[in-house]
N, C-alpha and C positions, 0 to 999 in steps of 0.2 A: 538451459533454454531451448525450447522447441522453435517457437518463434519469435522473430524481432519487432519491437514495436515503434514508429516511424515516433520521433519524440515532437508531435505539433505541440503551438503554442498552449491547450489547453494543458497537457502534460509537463508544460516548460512550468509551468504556476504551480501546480500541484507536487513537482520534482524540480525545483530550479539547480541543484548541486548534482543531480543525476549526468551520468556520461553515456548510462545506457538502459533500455527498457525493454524488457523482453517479457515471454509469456510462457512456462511450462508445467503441462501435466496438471492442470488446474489451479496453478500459484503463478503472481507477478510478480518479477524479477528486476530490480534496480540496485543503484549502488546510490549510497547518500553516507555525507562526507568522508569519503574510503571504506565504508562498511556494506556487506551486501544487504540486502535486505530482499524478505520473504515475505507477500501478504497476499490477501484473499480477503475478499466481500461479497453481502450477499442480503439480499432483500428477500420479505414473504410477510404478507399481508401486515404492510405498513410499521413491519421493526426492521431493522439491520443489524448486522454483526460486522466490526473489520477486526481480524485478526493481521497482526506484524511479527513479525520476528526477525531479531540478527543474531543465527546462527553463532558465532565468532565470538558473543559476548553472553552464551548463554541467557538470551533476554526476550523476552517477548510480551506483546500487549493484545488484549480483547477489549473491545470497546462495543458494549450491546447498547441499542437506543430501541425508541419506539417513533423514530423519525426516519421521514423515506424522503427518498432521494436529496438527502442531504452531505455537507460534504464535511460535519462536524464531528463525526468518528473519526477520520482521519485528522485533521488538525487536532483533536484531541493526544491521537496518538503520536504526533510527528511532538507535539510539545510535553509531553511526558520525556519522549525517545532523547 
């Protein structure tokens, strides 16, 4: 982690089991239920991409849409995970 990121309530929604949030080298950094986890997103002319991964368990998910500023790539991915 390069930097720490203050967990507001909007982050409390999005990470309720997280104890910490941080931000390095171009990946977000959390932990959810003892497991660390790696992700990254990113928007460009109305798709997105979120990439997750936990290291630990060799696992990782992409979740590509054609929907913007939406927050259904990740719930996607948190309920696969």
């Amino acid at each position: 982690p390069q930097i720490n990121v203050n967990i507001d309530p909007v982050l409390k929604n999005l990470y309720p089991e997280s104890n910490f949030v941080s931000y390095g080298i171009g990946w977000f950094l959390h932990d959810y239920y003892g497991k660390k986890i790696i992700q990254h997103d990113g928007l460009i002319n109305g798709m997105s991409a979120f990439l997750l991964m936990i290291p630990q368990e060799d696992f990782g998910i992409i979740v590509l849409t054609n929907l913007k500023d939406s927050l259904l790539p990740h719930s996607v991915s948190y309920k696969i995970m």
